[in-house]
C-alpha angles and dihedrals in degrees: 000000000000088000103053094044083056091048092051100043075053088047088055110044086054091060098047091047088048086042086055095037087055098040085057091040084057094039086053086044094050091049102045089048090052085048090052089045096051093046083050097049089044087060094051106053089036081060091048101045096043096079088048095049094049095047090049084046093057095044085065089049125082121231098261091055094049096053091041119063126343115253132166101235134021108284092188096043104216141152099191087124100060085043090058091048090053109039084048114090087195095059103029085057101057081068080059109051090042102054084042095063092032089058087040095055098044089045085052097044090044093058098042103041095041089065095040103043079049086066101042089055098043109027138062124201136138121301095004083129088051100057094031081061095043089045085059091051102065076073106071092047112099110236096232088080091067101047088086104051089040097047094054087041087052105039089047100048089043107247099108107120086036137136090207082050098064094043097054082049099059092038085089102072095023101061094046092054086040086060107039082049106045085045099072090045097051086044085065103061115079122251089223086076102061092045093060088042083062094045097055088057097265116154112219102249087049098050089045106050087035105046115006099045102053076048095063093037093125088056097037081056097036087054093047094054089053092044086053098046097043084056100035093057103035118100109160095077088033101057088031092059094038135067110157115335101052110016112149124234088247081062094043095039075071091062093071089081116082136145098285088054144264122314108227095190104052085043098054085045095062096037079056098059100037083070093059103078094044086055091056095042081059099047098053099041093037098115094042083050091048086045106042089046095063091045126036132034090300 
């Protein structure tokens, strides 16, 4: 009896010191995992802020450094080149139009896809898969079909050279990825919900704008940030549609090449601070993108 106690109290400590000696094996795992993970993530984010910082290195540069020899940061500090932007009403303007168009073009879309993305979620009737699918469909064109059509309708009913012009343009693709988007989103939310919002005495705009909106606020962010960055970043409609009054920055950066050559500096100015707006798009809209991106179609 003896024996076999003393065998067991063995038994035992062995399996307390292995028990010790694995928990440490998987702590030094784990670490060594989060270590890989967080190299890896440095890396990452060293890849993609290098561009940015050296276009934000050249902007501080004037044009005779840049094209000498290559340094990491400005050894003659100006800002000669974000003087010249703003001092400029040709270039400042371009930020202009295009955030005029850009706003234009979310507020239309909004209207338009909210409704209709509404009737797709919550309504069946004949042929609603048909145009769902040809909706999608406006998306795989490339935009430059439709320059020609758009350019003789616009120039004949007067609104070439128009903001209003550029933002119909790119409702075309805009309002078919709204509503794909804000769909999923709506098909989520039970319909119970809207029939005890009617039997409470709720109208429907009421009960739209005050309960099932704030309810697909993650789809309705996650939608605007694609809306702003679709129209921020086209330029083949934009310059197309355009020719003084509502040219958009991506059309003026072109004019920094002459004959003389290109200047770097003015060039990288204005790259710089047409990252500003979509930082700020994603900042404000961050936790309705985090969000949107785990529920939904996104």
């Amino acid at each position: 009896m003896s024996y076999q106690i003393e065998n067991t109290q063995q038994g035992e400590k062995y399996n307390t010191i292995f028990s010790k000696v694995s928990s440490a094996e998987r702590r030094r795992r784990n670490s060594r995992s989060r270590l890989k993970k967080r190299i890896l993530l440095g890396i990452y984010i060293v890849l993609l802020m290098l561009p940015i910082y050296w276009l934000l290195n050249m902007s501080l540069q004037t044009n005779s450094e840049i094209l000498g020899s290559m340094t990491l940061w400005p050894q003659n500090l100006t800002f000669d080149n974000y003087a010249r932007i703003f001092s400029n009403p040709s270039w400042y303007m371009g930020y202009v139009n295009s955030l005029m168009y850009v706003v234009m073009n979310m507020i239309i879309t909004m209207l338009v896809a909210l409704p209709a993305a509404y009737a797709f979620s919550r309504y069946k009737f004949i042929g609603d898969k048909h145009l769902f699918f040809w909706l999608l469909t406006n998306l795989m064109a490339p935009p430059a079909v439709f320059l020609l059509p758009y350019f003789q309708l616009y120039y004949s009913v007067g609104l070439f050279d128009t903001h209003i012009a550029v933002a119909l343009a790119h409702c075309l693709f805009n309002i078919p990825l709204a509503i794909w988007i804000l769909e999923g989103f709506m098909s989520s939310v039970p319909k119970e919900i809207d029939e005890t919002a009617y039997i409470d005495g709720y109208s429907f705009p009421k009960f739209f704008i005050k309960i099932f909106i704030p309810m697909i606020s993650s789809g309705i962010g996650v939608v605007l940030f694609f809306l702003f960055m679709f129209s921020w970043v086209e330029l083949l409609l934009a310059r197309t549609l355009t020719a003084t009054d509502a040219q958009p920055i991506g059309m003026i950066m072109t004019r920094t090449s002459t004959a003389s050559g290109i200047d770097w500096g003015t060039l990288a100015a204005a790259g710089m601070l047409t990252i500003v707006p979509g930082i700020l798009v994603v900042y404000f809209v961050r936790n309705h993108i985090a969000k949107g991106f785990a529920l939904g179609r996104t």
